[in-house]
C-alpha positions as CSV (number, residue, x, y, z in Angstrom):
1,X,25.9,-16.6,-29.4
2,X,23.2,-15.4,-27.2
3,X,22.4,-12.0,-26.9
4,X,22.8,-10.7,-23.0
5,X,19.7,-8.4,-23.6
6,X,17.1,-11.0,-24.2
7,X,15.4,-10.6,-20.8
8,X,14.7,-7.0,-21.2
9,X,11.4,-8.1,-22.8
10,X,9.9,-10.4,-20.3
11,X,11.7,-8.1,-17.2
12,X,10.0,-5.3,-18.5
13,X,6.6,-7.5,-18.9
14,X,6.9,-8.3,-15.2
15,X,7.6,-5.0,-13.5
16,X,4.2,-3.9,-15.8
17,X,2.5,-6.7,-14.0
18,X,4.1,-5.9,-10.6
19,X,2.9,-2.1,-11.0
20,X,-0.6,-3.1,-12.4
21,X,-1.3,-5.7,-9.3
22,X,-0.6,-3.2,-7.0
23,X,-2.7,-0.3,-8.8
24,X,-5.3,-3.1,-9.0
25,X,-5.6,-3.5,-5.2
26,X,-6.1,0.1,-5.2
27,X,-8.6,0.7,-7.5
28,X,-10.6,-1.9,-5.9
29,X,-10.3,-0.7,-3.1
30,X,-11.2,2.9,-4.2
31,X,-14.8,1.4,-5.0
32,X,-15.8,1.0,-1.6
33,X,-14.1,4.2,-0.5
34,X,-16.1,6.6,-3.0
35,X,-19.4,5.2,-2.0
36,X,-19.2,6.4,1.2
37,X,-16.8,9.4,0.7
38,X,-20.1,11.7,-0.3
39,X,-21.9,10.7,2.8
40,X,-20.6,9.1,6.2
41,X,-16.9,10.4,5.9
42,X,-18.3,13.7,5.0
43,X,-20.1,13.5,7.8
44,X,-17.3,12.5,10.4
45,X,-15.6,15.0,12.4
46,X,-12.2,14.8,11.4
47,X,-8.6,15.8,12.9
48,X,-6.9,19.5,11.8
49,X,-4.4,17.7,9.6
50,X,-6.6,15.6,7.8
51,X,-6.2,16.1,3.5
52,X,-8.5,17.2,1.4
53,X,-10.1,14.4,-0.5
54,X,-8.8,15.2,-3.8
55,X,-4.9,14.5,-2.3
56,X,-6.0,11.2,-2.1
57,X,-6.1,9.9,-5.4
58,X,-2.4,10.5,-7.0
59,X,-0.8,10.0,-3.4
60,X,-1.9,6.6,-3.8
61,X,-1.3,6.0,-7.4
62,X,2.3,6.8,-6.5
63,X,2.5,4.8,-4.0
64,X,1.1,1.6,-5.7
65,X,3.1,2.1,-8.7
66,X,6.7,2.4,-5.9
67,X,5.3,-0.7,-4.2
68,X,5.2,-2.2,-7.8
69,X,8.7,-1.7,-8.6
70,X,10.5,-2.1,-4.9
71,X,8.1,-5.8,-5.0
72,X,9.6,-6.4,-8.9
73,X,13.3,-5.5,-7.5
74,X,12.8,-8.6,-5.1
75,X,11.3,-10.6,-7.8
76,X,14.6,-10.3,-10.1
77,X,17.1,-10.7,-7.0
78,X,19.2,-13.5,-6.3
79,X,18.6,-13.7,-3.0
80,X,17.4,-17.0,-1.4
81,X,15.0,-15.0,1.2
82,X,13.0,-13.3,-1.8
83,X,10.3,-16.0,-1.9
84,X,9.5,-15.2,2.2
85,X,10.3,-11.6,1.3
86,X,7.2,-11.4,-1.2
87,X,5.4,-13.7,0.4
88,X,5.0,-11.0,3.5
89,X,4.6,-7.9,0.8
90,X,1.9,-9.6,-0.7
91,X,0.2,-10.0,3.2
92,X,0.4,-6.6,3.1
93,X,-0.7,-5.5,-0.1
94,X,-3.7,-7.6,1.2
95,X,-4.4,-5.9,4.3
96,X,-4.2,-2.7,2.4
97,X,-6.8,-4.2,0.3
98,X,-9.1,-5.1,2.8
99,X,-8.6,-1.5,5.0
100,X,-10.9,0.5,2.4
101,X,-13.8,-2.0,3.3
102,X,-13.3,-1.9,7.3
103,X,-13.1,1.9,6.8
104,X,-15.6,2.7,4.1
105,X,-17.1,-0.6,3.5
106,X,-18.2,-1.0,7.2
107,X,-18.6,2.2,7.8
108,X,-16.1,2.0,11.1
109,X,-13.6,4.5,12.6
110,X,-12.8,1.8,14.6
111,X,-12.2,-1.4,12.5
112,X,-10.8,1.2,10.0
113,X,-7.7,2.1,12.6
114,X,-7.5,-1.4,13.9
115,X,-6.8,-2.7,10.3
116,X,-4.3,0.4,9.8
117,X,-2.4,-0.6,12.7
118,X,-1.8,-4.2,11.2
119,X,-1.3,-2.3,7.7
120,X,1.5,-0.3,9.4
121,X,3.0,-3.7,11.0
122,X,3.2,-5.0,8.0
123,X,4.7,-2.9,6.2
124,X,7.5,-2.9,8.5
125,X,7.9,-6.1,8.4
126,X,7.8,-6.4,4.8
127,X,10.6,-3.1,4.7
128,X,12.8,-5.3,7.2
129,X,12.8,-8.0,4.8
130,X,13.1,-6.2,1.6
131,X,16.4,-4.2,3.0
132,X,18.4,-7.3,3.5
133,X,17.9,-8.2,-0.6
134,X,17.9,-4.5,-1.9
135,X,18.3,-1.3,-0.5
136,X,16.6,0.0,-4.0
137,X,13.4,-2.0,-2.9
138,X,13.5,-1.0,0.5
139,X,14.1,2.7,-0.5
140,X,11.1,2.8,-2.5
141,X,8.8,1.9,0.2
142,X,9.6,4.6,2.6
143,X,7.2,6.9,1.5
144,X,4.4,4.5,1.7
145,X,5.5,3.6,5.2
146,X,5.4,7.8,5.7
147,X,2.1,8.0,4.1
148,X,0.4,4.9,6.4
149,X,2.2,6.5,9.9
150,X,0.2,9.7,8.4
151,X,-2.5,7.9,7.7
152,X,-2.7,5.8,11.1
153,X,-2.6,9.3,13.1
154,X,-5.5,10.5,10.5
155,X,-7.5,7.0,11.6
156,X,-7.0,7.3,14.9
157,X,-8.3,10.6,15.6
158,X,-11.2,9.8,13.5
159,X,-11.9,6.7,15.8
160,X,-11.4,9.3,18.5
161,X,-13.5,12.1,17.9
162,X,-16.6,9.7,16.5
163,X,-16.6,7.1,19.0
């Protein structure tokens, strides 16, 4: 008789490998951020509303490690539409990948809040997709989507006021 539990192992195993893709991206990405964090973004004239630096860090861990679990939740479905479904989160995780190097790699307010638009896009997109398999995986993506609007104002103003 087989056990009903025997996935628990290799379910668990993927959501770690879900979780640590997606931290991945962000520490990567971090690399080019802190190199110019000290010197042309402390240099920038930035908006009122604008974080300190330090919020940074753990807002994103966070968010990576919800992105993780809401991509993981679509993995395991049954759903027909899931191979589409991560096909677009992964577009997105990639654009999120490349926006620390149009920001901080290039050194550009305005690549930086051009990429953040298409960030933003596709995380709709990817949220649109996601709530017709799970309302679980959708759910945990809402305060990345939050954080990203946030952020795009943020960009914005920075293109703005250092054009």
């Amino acid at each position: 008789m087989k056990h009903e539990n025997t996935n628990i192992p290799k379910k668990i195993i993927s959501l770690i490998v879900f979780i640590i893709i997606c931290e991945a991206v962000g520490i990567i990405g971090g690399l080019a951020t802190y190199s110019s964090l000290g010197s042309w973004y402390a240099d920038l004239q930035k908006p009122s509303l604008t974080p300190p630096n330090w919020i940074f860090g753990p807002v994103w861990t966070s968010l990576y490690a919800l992105m993780g679990i809401s991509a993981w939740l679509i993995y395991h479905s049954k759903s027909e539409q899931k191979q589409r479904a991560l096909t677009i989160f992964f577009t997105q995780l990639f654009i999120n990948f490349i926006w620390s190097f149009l920001f901080f790699g290039l050194k550009s307010t305005l690549w930086g809040f051009v990429g953040i638009i298409a960030l933003l896009l596709s995380i709709i997109l990817t949220m649109i997709k996601f709530h017709k398999i799970s309302k679980w995986a959708f759910g945990l993506l809402v305060p990345y989507l939050l954080w990203v609007s946030f952020a795009t104002y943020i960009s914005g103003e920075l293109w703005y006021l250092n054009r």
